[in-house]
VEXDREN-2710 file (C-alpha; in Angstrom, 1 decimal):
% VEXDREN-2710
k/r/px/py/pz
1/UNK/0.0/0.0/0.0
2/UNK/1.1/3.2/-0.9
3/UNK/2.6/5.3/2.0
4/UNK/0.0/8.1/0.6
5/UNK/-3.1/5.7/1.5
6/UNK/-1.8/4.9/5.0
7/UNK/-1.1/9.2/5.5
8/UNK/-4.8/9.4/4.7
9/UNK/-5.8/6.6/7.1
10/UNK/-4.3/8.0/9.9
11/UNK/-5.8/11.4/9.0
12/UNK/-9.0/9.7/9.1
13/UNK/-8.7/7.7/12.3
14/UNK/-7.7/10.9/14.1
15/UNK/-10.2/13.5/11.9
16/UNK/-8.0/16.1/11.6
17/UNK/-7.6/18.5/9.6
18/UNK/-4.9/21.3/9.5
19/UNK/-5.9/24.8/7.9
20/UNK/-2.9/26.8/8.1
21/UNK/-3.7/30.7/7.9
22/UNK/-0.3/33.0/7.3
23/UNK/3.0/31.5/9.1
24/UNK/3.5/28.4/11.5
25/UNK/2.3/30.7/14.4
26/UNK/-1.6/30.8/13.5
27/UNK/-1.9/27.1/12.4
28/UNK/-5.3/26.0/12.9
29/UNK/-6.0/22.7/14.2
30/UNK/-9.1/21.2/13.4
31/UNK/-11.4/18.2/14.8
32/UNK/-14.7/16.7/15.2
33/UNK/-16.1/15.5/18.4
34/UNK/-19.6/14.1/18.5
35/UNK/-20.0/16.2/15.3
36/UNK/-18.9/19.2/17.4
37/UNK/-16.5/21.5/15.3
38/UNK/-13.4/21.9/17.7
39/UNK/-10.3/24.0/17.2
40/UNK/-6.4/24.7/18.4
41/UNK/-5.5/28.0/16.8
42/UNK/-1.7/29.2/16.8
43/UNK/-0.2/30.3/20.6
44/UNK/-2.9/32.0/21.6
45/UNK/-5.8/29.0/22.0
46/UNK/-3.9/26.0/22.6
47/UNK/-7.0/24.1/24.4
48/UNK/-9.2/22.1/22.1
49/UNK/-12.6/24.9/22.2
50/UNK/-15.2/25.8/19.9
51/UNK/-14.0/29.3/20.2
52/UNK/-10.4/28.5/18.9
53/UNK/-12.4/28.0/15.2
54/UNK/-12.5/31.9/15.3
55/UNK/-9.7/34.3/15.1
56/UNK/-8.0/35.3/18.2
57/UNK/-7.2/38.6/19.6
58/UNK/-3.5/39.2/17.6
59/UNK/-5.6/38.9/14.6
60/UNK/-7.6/41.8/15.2
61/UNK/-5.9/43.7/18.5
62/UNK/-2.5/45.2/17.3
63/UNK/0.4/46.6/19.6
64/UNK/-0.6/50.4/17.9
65/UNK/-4.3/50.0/19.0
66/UNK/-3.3/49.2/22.8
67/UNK/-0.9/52.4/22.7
68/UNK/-4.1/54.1/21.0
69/UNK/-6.0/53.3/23.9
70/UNK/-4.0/53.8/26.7
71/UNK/-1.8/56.4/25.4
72/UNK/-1.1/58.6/28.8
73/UNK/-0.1/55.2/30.7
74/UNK/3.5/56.1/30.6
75/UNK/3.6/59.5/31.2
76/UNK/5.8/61.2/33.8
77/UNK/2.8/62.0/36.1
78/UNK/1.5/58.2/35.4
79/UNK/1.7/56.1/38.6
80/UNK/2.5/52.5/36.7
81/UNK/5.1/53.7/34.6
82/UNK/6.5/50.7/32.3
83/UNK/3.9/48.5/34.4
84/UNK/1.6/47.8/31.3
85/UNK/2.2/46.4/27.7
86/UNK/1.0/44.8/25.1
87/UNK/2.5/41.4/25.2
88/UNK/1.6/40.9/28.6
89/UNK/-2.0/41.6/27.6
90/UNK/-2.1/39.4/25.0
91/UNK/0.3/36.5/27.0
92/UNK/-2.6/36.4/29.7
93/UNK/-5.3/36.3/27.9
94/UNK/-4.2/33.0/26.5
95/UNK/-5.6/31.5/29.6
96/UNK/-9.1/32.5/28.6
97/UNK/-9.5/33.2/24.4
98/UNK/-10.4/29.2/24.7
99/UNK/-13.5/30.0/26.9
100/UNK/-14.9/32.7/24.7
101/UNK/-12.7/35.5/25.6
102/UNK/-13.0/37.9/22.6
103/UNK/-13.4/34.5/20.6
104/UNK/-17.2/34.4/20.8
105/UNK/-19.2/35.3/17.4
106/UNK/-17.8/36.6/14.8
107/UNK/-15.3/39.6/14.5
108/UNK/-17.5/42.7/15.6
109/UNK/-18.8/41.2/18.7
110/UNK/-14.7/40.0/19.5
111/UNK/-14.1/43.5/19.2
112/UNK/-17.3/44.9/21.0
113/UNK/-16.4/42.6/24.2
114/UNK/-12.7/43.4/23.7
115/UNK/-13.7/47.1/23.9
116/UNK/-16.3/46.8/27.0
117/UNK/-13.2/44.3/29.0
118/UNK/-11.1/47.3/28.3
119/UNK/-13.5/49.9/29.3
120/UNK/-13.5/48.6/33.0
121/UNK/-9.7/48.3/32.7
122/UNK/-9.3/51.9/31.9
123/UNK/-11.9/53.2/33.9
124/UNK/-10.7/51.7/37.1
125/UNK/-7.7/52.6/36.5
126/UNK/-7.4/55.9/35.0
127/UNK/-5.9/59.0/36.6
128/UNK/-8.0/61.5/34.1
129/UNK/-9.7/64.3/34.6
130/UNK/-11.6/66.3/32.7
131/UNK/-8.8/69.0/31.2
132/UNK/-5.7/66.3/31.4
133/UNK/-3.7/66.4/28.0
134/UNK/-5.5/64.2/25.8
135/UNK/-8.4/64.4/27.2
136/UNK/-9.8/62.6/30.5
137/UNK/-10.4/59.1/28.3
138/UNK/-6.9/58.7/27.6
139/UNK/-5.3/58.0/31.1
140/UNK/-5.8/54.4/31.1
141/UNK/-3.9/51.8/33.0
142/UNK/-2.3/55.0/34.8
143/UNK/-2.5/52.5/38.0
144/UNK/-1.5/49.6/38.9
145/UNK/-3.0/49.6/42.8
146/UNK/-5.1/51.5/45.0
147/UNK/-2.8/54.4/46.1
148/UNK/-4.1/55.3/49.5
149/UNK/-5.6/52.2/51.1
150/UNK/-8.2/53.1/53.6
151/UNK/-8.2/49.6/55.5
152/UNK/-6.8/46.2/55.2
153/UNK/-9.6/44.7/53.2
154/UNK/-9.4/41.4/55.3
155/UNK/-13.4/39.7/56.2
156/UNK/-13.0/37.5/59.3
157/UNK/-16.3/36.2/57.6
158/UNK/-14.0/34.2/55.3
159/UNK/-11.6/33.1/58.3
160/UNK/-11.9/29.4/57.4
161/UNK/-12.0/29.3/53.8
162/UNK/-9.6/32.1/52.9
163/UNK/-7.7/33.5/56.3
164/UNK/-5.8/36.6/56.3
165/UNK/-2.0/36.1/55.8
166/UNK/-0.6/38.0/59.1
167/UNK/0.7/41.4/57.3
168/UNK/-1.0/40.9/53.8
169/UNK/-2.9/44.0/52.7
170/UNK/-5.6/43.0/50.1
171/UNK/-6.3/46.9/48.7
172/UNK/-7.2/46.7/45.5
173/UNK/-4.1/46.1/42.5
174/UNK/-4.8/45.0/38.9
175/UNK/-6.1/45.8/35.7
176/UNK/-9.9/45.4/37.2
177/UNK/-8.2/45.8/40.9
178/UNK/-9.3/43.5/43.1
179/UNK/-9.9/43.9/47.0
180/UNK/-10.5/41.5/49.8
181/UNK/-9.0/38.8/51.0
182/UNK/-11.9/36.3/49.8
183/UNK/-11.6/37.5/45.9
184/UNK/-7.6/37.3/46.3
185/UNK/-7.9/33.9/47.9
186/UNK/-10.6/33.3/45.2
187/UNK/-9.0/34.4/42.3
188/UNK/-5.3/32.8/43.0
189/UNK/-7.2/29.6/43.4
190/UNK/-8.2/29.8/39.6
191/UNK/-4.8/31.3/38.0
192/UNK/-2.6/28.7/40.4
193/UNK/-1.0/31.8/42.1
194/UNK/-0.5/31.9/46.0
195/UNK/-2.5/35.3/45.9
196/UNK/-3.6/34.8/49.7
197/UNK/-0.2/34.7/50.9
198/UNK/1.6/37.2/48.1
199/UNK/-1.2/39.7/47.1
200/UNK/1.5/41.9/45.7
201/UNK/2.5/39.3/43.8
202/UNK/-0.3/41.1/41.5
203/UNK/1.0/44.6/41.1
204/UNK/4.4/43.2/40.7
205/UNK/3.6/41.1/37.2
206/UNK/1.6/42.9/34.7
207/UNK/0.7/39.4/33.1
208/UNK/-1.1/38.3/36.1
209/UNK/-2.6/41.7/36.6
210/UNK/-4.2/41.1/33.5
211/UNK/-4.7/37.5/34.1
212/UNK/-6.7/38.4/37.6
213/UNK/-9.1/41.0/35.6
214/UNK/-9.7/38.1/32.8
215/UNK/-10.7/35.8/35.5
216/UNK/-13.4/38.9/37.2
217/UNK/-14.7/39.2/33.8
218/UNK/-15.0/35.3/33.2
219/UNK/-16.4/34.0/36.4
220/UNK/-19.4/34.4/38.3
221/UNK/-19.7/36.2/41.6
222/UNK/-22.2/34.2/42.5
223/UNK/-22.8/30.6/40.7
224/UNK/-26.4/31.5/40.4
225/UNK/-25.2/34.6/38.5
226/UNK/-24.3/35.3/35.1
227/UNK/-20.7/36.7/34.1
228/UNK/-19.7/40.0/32.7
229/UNK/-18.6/37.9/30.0
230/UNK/-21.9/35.7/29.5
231/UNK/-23.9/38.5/29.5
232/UNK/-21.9/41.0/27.0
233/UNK/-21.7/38.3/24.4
234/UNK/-25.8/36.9/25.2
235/UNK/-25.1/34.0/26.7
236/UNK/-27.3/34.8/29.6
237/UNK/-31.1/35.1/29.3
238/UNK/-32.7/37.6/32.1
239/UNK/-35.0/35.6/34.4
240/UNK/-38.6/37.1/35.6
241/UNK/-36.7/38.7/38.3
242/UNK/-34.2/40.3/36.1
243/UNK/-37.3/41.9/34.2
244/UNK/-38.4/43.2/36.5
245/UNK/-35.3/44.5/38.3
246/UNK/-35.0/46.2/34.8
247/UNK/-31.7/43.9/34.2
248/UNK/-30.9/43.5/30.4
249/UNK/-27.9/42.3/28.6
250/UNK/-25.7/45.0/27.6
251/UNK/-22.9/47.1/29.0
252/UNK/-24.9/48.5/31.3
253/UNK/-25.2/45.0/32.9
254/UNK/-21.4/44.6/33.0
255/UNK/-21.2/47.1/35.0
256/UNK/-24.1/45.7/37.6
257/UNK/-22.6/42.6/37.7
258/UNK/-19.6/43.7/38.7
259/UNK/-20.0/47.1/40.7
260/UNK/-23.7/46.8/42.4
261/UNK/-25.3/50.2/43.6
262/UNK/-22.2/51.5/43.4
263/UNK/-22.7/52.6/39.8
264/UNK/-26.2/51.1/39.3
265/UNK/-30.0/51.7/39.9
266/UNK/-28.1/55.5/41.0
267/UNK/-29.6/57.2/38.3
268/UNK/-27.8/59.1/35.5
269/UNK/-24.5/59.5/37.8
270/UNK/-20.8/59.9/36.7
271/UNK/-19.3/57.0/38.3
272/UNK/-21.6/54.9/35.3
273/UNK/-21.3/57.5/32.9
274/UNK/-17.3/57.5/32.8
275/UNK/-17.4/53.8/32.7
276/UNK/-19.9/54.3/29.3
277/UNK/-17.7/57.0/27.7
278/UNK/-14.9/54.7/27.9
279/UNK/-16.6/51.8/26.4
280/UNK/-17.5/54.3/23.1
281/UNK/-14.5/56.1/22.9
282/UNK/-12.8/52.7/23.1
283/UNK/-14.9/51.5/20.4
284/UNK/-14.1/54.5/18.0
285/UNK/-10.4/54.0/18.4
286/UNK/-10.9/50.5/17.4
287/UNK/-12.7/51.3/13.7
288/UNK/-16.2/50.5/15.4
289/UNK/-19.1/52.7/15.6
290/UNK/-19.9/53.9/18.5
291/UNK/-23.8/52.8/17.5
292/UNK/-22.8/49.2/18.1
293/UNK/-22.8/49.9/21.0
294/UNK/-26.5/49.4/21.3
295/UNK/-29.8/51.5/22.3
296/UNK/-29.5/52.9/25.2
297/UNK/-31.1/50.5/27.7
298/UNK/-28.1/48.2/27.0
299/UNK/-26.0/50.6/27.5
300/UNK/-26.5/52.0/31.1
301/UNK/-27.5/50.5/34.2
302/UNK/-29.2/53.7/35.7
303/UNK/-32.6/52.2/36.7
304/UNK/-31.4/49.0/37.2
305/UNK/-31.2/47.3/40.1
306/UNK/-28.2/45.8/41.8
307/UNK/-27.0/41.9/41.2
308/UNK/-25.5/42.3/44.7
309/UNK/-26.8/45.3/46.9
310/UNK/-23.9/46.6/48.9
311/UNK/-26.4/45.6/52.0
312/UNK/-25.7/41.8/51.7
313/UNK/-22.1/40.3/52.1
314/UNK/-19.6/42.1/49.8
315/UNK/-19.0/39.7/46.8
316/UNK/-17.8/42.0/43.9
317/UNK/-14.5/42.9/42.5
318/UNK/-14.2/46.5/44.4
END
């Protein structure tokens, strides 16, 4: 038998196929499972996922756009200076393109939820006001951790699950900063990274940083609640409750889901506002209309009311 008829056994035993798009780097690897179409796609979705089929964020995300964005970051007057890059964006987001990361739907909703992610990262970190050179939208990633910690952030609530390391301070640090010693215990048991213990460990690697914010935006607060993810990209369908609490999916929702009443159900207030002006002029920098954005109701979270009121046990990222 010819050793072309066994090459296309063994292709068939396997079903793989191998679509290569440009050099070695963005190979796409391609199989079936239970007629599911499943993908490996270059260095940047190395787990078999559905979402891998899809291009990943190099493809559309270029070093220029992130200095677009953030384009104050490294200013004299900046407070992270040299902190933030590109690469380590893109390095620690390979830990979640293959869960739908900006690699759900097709390319304008990759760069919609690539857009809102980045809204909350520039928001919460931006040192802008509103007659900075550049204008107040370009300060992101000016910060790295909260400057002037009012407290410890450590629950005794959480004593037995995730106990305060004697000396730790768990003020907020990252690209979406976290605080408290529950989401640091929480969110280093996810990335592997003895964040309980080391919670500087976060403002000390810009990789994890990002990596931390990924994993706010990925996961749950609550396992009966939707993600900021899930419900930017419509994965999550509003219960009766949610209609009524005037909860849609949107950006607006981002922002409910991860903040409460601290930006929510307020009204027309700033603290949302800033967070929305970010989102559009993120959007315009990346070649989108801001009109994809949606109608407004998507967009705000001014009459809605909170996932998590700031009355029950604090669960959210800040």
């Amino acid at each position: 038998m010819k050793a072309s008829v066994w090459i296309i056994l063994a292709l068939a035993l396997v079903n793989l196929a191998l679509v290569v798009n440009g050099d070695d780097s963005e190979k796409t690897i391609v199989k079936t499972v239970k007629g599911k179409k499943l993908c490996k796609r270059g260095w940047e979705c190395l787990d078999w996922s559905e979402y891998c089929c899809n291009q990943t964020i190099s493809d559309f995300f270029q070093p220029y756009q992130f200095e677009n964005l953030f384009s104050k970051r490294n200013t004299p007057v900046a407070h992270a200076v040299g902190f933030w890059d590109y690469q380590s964006f893109i390095l620690a987001s390979t830990s979640f393109q293959h869960l739908g990361f900006c690699t759900t739907g097709g390319k304008t909703m990759q760069m919609k939820e690539l857009a809102a992610f980045l809204a909350h990262v520039g928001c919460k970190t931006s040192c802008g006001y509103g007659v900075a050179t550049g204008g107040p939208l370009a300060w992101g990633l000016c910060y790295n951790r909260e400057m002037s910690p009012s407290q410890s952030y450590c629950d005794d609530f959480y004593k037995y699950t995730y106990p305060c390391t004697p000396g730790a301070e768990y003020y907020g640090r990252g690209a979406i900063p976290i605080f408290w010693n529950y989401n640091y215990g929480a969110a280093g048991e996810a990335l592997k990274e003895d964040l309980l213990n080391h919670p500087e460990y976060i403002e000390q690697n810009a990789t994890l940083a990002f990596k931390a914010a990924m994993w706010r935006w990925v996961t749950p607060i609550k396992k009966s609640q939707p993600s900021a993810h899930e419900i930017f990209v419509g994965k999550w369908k509003p219960t009766k409750n949610d209609t009524l609490a005037k909860r849609v999916p949107g950006f607006g929702a981002t922002m409910n889901v991860l903040y409460g009443d601290q930006v929510c159900g307020q009204g027309d207030i700033d603290a949302m506002n800033n967070f929305i002006s970010h989102y559009q002029y993120y959007l315009d920098l990346l070649g989108l209309n801001r009109d994809e954005a949606g109608p407004h109701e998507y967009l705000t979270c001014a009459e809605q009311a909170a996932f998590n009121p700031s009355t029950s046990s604090p669960s959210a990222s800040s």
